[in-house]
PyMOL Python script that loads the backbone (N, CA, C, O; Angstrom):
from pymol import cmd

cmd.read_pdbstr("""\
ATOM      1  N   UNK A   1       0.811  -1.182   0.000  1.00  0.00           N
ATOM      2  CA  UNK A   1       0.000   0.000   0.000  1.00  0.00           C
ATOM      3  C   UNK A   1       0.868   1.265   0.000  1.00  0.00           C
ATOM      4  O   UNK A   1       0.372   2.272  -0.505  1.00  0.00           O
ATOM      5  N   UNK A   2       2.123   1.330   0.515  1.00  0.00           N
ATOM      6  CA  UNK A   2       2.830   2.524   0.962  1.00  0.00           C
ATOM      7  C   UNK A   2       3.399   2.709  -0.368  1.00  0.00           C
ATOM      8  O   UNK A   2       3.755   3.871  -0.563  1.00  0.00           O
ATOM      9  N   UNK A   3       3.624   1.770  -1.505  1.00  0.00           N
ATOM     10  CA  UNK A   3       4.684   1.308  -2.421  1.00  0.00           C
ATOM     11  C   UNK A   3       3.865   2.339  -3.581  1.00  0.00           C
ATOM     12  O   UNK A   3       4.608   3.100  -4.200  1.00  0.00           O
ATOM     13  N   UNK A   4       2.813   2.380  -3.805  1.00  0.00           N
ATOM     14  CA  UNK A   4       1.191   2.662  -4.364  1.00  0.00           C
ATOM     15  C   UNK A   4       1.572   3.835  -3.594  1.00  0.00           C
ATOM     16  O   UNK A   4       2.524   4.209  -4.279  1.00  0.00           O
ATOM     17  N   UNK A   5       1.504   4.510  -2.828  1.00  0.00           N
ATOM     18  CA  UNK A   5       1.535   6.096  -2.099  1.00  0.00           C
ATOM     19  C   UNK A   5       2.841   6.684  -2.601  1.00  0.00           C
ATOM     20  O   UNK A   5       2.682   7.822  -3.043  1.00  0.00           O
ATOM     21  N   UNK A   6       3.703   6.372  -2.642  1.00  0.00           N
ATOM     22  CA  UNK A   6       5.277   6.370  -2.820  1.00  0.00           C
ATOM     23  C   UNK A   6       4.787   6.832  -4.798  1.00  0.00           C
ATOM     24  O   UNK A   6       4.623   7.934  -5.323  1.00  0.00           O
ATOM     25  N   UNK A   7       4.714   5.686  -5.271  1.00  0.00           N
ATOM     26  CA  UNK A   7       4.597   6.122  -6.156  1.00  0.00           C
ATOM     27  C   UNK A   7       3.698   6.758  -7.187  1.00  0.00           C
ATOM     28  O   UNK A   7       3.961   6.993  -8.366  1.00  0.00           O
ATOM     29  N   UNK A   8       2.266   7.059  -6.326  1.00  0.00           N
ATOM     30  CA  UNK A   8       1.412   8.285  -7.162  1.00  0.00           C
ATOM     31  C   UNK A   8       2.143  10.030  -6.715  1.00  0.00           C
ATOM     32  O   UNK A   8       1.893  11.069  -7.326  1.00  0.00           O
ATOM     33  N   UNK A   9       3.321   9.846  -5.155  1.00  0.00           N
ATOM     34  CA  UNK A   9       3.591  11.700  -5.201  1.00  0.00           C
ATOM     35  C   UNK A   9       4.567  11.432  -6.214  1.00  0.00           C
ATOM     36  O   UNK A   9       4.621  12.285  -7.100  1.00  0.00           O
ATOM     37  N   UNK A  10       5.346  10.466  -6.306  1.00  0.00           N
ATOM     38  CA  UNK A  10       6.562  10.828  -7.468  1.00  0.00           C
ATOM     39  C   UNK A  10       5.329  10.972  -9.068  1.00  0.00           C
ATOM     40  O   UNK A  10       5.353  12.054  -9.655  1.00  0.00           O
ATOM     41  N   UNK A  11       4.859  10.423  -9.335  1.00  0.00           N
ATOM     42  CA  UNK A  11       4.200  10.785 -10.111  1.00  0.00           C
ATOM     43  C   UNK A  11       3.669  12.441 -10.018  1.00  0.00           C
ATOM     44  O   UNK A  11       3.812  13.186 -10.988  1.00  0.00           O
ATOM     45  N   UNK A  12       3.203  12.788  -9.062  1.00  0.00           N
ATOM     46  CA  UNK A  12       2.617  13.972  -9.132  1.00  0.00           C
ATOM     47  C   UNK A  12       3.439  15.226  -9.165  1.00  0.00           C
ATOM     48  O   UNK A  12       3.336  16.346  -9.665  1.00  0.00           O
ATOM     49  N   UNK A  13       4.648  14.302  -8.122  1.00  0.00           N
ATOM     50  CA  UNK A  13       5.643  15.741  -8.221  1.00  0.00           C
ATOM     51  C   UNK A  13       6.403  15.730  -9.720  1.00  0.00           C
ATOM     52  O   UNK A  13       7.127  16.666 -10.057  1.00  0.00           O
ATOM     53  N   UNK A  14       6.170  14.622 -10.542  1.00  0.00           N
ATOM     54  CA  UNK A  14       7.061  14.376 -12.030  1.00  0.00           C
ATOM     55  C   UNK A  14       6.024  15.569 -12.833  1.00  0.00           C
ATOM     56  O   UNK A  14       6.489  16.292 -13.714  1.00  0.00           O
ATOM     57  N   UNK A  15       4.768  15.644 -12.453  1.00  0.00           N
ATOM     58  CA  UNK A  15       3.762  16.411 -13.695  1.00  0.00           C
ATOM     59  C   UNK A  15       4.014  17.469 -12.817  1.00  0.00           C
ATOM     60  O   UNK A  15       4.436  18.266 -13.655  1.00  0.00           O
ATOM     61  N   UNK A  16       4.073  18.089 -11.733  1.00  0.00           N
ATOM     62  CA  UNK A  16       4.166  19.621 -10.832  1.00  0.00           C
ATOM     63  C   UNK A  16       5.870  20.428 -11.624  1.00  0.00           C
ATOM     64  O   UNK A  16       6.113  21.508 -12.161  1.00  0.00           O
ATOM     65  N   UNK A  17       6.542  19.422 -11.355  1.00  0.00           N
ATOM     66  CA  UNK A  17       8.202  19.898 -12.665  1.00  0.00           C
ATOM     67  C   UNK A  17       7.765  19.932 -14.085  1.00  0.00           C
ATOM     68  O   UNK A  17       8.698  20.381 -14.752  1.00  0.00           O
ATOM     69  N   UNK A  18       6.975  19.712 -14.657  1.00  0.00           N
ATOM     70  CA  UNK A  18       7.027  19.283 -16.251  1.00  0.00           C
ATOM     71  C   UNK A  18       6.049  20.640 -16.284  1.00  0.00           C
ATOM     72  O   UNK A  18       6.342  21.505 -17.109  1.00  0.00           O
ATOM     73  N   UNK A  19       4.905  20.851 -15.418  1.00  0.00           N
ATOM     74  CA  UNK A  19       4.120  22.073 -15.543  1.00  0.00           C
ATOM     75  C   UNK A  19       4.587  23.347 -15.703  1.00  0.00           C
ATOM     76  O   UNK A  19       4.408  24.211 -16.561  1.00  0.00           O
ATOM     77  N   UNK A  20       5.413  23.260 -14.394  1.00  0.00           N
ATOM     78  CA  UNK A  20       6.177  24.774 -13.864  1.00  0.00           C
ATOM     79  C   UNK A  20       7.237  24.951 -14.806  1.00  0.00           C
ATOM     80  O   UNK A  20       7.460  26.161 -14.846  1.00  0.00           O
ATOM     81  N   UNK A  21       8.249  24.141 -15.837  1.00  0.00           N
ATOM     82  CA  UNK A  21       9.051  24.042 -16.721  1.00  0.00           C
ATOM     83  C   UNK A  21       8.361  24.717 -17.955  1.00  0.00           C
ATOM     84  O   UNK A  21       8.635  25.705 -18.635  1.00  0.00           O
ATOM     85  N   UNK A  22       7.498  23.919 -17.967  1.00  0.00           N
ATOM     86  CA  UNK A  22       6.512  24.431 -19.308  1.00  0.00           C
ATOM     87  C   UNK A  22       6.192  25.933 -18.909  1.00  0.00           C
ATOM     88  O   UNK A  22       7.213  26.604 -19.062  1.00  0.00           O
ATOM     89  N   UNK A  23       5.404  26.493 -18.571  1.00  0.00           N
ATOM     90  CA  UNK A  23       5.721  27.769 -18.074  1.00  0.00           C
ATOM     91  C   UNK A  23       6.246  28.779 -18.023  1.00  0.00           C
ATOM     92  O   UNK A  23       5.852  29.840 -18.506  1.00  0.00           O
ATOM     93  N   UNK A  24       7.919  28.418 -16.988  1.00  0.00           N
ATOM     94  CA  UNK A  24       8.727  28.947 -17.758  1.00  0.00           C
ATOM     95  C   UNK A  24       9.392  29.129 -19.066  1.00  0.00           C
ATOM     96  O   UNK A  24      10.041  30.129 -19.371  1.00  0.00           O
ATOM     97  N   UNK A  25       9.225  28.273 -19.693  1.00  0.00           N
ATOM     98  CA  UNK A  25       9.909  28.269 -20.806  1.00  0.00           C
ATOM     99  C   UNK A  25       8.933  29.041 -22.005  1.00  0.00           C
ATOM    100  O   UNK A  25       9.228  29.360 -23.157  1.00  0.00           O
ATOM    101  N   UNK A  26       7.777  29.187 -21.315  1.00  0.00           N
ATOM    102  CA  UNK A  26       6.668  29.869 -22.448  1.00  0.00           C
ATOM    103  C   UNK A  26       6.416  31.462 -21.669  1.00  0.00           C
ATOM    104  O   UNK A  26       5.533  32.281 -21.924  1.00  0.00           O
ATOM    105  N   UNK A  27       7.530  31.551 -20.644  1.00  0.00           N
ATOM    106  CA  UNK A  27       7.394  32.768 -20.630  1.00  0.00           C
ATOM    107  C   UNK A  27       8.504  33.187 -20.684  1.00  0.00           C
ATOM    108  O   UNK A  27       8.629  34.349 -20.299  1.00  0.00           O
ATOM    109  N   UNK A  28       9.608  32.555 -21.104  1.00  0.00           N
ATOM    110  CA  UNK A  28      10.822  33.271 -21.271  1.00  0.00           C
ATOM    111  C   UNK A  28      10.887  33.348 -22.746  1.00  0.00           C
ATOM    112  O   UNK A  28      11.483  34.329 -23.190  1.00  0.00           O
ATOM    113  N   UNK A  29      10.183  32.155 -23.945  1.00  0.00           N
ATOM    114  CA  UNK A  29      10.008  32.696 -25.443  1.00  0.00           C
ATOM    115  C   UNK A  29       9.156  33.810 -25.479  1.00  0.00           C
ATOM    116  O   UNK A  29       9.662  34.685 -26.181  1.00  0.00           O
ATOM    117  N   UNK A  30       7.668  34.261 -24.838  1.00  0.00           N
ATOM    118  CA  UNK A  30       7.172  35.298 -24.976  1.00  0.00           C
ATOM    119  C   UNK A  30       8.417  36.490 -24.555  1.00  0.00           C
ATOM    120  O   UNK A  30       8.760  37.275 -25.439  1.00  0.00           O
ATOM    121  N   UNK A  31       9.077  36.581 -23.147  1.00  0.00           N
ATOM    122  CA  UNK A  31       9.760  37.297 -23.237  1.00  0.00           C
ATOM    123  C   UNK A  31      10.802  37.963 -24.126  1.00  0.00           C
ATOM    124  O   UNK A  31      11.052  39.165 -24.215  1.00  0.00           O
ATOM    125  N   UNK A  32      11.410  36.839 -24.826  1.00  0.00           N
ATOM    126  CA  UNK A  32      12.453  36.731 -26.232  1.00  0.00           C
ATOM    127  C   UNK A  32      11.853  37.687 -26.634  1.00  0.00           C
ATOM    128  O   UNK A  32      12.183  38.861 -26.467  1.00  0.00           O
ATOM    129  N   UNK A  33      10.458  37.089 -27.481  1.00  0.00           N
ATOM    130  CA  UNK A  33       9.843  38.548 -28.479  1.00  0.00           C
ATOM    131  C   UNK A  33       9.277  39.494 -27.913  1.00  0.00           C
ATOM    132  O   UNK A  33       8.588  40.183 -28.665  1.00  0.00           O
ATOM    133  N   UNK A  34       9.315  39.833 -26.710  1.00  0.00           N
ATOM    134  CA  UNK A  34       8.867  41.402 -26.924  1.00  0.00           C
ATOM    135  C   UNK A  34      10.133  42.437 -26.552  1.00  0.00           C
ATOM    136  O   UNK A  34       9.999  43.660 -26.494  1.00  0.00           O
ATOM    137  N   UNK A  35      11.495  41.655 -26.288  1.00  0.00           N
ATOM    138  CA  UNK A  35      12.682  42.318 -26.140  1.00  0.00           C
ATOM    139  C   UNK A  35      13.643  42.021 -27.479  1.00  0.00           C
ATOM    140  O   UNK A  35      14.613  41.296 -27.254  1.00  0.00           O
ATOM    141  N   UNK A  36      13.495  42.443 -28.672  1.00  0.00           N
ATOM    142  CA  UNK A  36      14.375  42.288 -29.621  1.00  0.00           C
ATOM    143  C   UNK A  36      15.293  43.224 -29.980  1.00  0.00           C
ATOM    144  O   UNK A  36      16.161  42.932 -30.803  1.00  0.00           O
ATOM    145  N   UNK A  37      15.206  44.790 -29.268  1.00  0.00           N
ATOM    146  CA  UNK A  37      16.021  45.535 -29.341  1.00  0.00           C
ATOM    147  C   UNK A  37      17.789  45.344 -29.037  1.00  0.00           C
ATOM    148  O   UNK A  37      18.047  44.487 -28.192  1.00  0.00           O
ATOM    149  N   UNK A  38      18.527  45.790 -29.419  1.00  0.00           N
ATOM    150  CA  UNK A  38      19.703  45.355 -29.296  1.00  0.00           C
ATOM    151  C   UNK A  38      20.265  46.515 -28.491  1.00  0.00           C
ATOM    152  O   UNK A  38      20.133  47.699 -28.802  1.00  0.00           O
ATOM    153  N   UNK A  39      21.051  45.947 -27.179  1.00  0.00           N
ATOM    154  CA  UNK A  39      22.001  46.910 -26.572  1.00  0.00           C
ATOM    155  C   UNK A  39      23.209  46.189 -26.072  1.00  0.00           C
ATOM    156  O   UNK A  39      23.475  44.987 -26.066  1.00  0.00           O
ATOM    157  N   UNK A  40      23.920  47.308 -25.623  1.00  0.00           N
ATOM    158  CA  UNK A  40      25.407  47.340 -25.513  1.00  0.00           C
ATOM    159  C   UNK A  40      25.817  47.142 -23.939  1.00  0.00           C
ATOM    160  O   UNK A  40      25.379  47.834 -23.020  1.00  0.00           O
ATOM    161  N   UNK A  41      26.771  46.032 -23.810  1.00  0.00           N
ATOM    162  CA  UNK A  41      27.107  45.903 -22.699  1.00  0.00           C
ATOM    163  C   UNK A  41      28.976  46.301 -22.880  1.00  0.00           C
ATOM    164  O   UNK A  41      29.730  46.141 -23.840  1.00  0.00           O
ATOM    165  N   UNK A  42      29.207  46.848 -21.527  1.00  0.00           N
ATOM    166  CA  UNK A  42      30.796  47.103 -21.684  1.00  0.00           C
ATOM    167  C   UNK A  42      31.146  46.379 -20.422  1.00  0.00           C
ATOM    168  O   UNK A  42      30.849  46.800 -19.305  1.00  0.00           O
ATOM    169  N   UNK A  43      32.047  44.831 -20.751  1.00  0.00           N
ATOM    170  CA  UNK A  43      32.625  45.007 -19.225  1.00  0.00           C
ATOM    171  C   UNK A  43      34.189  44.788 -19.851  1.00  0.00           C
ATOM    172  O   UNK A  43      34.525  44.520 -21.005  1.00  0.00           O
ATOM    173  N   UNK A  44      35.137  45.041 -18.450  1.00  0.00           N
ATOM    174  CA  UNK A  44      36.353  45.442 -18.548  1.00  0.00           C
ATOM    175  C   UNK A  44      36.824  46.186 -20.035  1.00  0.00           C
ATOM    176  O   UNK A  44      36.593  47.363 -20.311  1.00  0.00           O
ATOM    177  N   UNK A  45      37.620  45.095 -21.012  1.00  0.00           N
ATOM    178  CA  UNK A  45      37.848  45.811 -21.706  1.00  0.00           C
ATOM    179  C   UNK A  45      37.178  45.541 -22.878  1.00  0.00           C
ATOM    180  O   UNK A  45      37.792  45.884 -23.888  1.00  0.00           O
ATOM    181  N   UNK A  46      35.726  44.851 -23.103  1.00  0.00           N
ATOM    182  CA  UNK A  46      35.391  43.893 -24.318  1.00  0.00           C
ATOM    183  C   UNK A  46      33.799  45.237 -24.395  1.00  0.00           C
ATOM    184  O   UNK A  46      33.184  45.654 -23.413  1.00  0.00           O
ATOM    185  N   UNK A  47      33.628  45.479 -25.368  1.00  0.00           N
ATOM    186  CA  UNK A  47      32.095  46.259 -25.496  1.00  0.00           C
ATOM    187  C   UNK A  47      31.427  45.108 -26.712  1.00  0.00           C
ATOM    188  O   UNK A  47      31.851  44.834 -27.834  1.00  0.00           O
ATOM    189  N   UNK A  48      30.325  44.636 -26.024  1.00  0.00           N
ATOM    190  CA  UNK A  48      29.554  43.855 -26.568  1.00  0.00           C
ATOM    191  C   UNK A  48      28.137  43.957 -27.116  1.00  0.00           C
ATOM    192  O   UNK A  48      27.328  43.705 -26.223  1.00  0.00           O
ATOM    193  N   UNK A  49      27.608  44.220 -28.191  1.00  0.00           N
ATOM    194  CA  UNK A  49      26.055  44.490 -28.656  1.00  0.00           C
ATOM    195  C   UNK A  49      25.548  43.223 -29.364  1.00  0.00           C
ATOM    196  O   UNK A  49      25.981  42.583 -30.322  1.00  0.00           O
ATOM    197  N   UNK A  50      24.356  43.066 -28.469  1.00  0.00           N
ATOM    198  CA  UNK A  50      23.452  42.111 -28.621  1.00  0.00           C
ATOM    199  C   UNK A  50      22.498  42.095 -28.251  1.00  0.00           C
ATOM    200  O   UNK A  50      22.511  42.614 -27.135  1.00  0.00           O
ATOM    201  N   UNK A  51      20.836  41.549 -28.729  1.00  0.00           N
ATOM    202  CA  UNK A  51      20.020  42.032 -28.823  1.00  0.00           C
ATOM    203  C   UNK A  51      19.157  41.619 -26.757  1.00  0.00           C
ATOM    204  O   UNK A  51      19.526  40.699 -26.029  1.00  0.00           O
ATOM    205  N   UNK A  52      18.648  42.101 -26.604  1.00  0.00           N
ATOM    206  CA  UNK A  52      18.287  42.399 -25.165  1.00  0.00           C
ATOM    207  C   UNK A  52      18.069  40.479 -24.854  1.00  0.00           C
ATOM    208  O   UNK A  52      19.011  39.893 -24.320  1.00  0.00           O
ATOM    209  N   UNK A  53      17.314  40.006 -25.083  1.00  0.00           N
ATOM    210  CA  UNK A  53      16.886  38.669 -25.092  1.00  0.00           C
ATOM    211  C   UNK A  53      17.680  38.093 -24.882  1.00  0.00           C
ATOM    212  O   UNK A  53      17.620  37.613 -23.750  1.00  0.00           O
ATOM    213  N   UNK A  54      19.105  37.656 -25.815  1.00  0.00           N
ATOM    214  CA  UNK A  54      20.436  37.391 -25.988  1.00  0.00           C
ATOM    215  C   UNK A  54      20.875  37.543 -24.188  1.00  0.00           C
ATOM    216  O   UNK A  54      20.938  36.665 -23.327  1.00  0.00           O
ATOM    217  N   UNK A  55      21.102  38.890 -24.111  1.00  0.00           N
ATOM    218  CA  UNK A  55      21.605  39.220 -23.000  1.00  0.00           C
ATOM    219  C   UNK A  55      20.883  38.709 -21.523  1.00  0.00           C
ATOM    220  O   UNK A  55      21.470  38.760 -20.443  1.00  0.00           O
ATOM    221  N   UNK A  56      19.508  38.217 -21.713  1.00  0.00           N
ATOM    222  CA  UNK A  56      18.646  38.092 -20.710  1.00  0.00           C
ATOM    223  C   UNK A  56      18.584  36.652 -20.196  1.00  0.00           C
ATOM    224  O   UNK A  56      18.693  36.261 -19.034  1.00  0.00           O
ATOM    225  N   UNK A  57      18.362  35.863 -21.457  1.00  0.00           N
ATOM    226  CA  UNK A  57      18.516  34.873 -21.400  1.00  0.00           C
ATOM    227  C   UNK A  57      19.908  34.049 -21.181  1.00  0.00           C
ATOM    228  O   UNK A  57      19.825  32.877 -20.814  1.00  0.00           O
ATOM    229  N   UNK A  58      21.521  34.798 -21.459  1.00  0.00           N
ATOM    230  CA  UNK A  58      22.409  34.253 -20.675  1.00  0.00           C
ATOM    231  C   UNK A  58      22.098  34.378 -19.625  1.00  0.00           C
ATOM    232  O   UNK A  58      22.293  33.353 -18.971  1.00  0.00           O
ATOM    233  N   UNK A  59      21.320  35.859 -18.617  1.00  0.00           N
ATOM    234  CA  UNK A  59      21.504  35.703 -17.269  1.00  0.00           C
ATOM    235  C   UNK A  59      20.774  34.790 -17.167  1.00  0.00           C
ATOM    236  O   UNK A  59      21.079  34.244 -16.107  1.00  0.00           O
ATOM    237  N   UNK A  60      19.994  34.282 -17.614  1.00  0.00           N
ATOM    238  CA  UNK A  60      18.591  33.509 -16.410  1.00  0.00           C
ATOM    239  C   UNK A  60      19.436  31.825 -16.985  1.00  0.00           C
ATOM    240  O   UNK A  60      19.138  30.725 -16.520  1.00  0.00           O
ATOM    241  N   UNK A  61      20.507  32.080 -18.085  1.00  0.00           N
ATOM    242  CA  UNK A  61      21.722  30.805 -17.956  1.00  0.00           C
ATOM    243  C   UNK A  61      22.150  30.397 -16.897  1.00  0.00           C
ATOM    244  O   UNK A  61      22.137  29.294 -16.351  1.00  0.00           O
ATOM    245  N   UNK A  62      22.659  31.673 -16.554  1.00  0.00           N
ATOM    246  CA  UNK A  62      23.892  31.450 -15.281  1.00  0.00           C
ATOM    247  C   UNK A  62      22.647  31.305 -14.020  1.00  0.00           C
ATOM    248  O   UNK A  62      22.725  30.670 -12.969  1.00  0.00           O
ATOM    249  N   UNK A  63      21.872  31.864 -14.377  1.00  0.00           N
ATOM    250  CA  UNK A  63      21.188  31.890 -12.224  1.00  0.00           C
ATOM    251  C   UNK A  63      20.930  30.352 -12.456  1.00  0.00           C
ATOM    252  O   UNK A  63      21.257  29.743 -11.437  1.00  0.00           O
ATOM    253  N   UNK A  64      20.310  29.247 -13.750  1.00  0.00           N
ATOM    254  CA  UNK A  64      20.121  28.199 -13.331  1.00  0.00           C
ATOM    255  C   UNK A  64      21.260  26.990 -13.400  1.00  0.00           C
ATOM    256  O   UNK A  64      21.161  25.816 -13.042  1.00  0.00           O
ATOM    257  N   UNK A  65      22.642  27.876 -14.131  1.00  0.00           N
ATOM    258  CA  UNK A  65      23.730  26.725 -13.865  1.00  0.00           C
ATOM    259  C   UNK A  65      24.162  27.275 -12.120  1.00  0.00           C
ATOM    260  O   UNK A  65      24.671  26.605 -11.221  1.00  0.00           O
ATOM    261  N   UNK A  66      23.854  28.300 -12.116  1.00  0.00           N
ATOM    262  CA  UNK A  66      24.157  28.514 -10.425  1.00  0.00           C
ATOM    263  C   UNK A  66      23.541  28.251  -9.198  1.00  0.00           C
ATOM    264  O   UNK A  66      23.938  28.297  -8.034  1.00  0.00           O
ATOM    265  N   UNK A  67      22.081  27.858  -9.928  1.00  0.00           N
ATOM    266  CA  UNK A  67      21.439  27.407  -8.745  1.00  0.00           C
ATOM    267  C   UNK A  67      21.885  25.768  -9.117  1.00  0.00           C
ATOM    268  O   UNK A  67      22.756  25.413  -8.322  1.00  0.00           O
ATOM    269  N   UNK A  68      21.627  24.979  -9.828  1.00  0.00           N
ATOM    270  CA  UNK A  68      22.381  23.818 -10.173  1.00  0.00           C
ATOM    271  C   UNK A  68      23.953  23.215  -9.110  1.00  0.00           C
ATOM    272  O   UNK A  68      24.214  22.256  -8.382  1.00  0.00           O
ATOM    273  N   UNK A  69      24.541  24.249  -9.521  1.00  0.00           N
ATOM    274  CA  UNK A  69      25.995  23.567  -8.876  1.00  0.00           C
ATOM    275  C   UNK A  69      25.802  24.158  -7.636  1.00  0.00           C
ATOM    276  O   UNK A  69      26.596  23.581  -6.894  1.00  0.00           O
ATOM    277  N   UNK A  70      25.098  25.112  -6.902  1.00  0.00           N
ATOM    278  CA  UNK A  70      25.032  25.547  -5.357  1.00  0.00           C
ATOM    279  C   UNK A  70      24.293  23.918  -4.530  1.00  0.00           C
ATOM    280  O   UNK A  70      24.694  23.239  -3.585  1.00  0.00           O
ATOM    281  N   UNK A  71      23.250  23.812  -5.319  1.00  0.00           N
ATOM    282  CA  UNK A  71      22.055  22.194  -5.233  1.00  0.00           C
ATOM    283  C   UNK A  71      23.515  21.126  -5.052  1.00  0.00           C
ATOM    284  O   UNK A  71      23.795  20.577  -3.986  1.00  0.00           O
ATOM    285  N   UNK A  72      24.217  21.008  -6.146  1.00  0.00           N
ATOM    286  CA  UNK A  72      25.195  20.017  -6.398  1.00  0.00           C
ATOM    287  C   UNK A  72      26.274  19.802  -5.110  1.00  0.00           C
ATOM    288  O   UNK A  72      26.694  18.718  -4.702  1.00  0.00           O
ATOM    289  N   UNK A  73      26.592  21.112  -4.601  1.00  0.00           N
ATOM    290  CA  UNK A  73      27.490  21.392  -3.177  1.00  0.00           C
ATOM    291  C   UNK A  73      26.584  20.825  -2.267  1.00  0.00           C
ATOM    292  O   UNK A  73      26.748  19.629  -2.023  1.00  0.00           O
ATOM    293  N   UNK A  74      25.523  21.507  -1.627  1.00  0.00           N
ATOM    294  CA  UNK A  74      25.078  20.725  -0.711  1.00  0.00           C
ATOM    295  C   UNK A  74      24.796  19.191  -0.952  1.00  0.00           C
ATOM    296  O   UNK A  74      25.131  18.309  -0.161  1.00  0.00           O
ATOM    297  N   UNK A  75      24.146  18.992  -2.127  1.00  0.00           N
ATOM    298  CA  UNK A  75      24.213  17.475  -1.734  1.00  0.00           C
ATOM    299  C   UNK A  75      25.814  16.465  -1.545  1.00  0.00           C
ATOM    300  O   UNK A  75      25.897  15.542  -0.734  1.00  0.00           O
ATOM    301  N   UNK A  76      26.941  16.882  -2.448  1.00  0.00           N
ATOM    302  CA  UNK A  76      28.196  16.230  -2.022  1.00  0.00           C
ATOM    303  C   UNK A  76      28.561  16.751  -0.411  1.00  0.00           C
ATOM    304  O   UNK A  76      29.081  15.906   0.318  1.00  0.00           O
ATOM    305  N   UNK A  77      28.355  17.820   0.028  1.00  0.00           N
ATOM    306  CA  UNK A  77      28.473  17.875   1.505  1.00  0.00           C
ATOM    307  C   UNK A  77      27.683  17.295   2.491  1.00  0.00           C
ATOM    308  O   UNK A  77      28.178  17.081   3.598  1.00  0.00           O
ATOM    309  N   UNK A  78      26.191  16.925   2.179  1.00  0.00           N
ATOM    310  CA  UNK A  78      25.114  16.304   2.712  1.00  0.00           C
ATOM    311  C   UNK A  78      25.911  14.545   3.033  1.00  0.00           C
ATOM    312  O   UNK A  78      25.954  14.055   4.161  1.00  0.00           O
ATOM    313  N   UNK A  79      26.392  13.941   1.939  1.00  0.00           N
ATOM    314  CA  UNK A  79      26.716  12.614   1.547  1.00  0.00           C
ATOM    315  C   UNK A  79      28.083  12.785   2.439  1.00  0.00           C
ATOM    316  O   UNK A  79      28.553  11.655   2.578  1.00  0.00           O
ATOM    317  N   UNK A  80      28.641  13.451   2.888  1.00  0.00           N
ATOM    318  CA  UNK A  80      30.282  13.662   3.354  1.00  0.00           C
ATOM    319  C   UNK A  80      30.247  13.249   4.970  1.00  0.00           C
ATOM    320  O   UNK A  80      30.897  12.462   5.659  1.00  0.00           O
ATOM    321  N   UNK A  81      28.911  14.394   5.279  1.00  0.00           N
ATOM    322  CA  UNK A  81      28.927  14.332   6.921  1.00  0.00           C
ATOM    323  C   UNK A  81      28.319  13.298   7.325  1.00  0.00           C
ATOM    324  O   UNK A  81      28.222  13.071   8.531  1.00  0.00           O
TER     325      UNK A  81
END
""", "prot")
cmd.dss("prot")
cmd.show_as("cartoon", "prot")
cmd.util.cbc("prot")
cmd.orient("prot")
């Protein structure tokens, strides 16, 4: 019976990720198109132009390879202690 409980939340929590994914991802293509303007970033010595989206969508790159490998630390430290 528990085996049957066990596996309808993994089920539920598998469609609650696939929802909230979907989602995002249909609001970060809507976002794409309504930012197509192109601007200029300067860091140190490199000046870079590319269109806003471009630029938006590396950040929201990095926050999820960064939330990723922050997730990845605690669990190899979780497994340590």
């Amino acid at each position: 019976m528990s085996e049957q409980r066990s596996e309808g939340k993994h089920r539920i929590h598998w469609w609650v990720t696939v929802v909230a994914w979907s989602i995002v991802v249909v609001l970060v293509a809507v976002f794409i198109l309504q930012n197509t303007r192109s601007g200029k970033v300067d860091f140190l010595v490199w000046d870079i132009r590319a269109p806003a989206w471009a630029w938006l969508v590396g950040l929201f790159a990095c926050g999820v390879l960064t939330g990723w490998f922050v997730k990845s630390l605690r669990r190899s430290r979780a497994e340590t202690h």
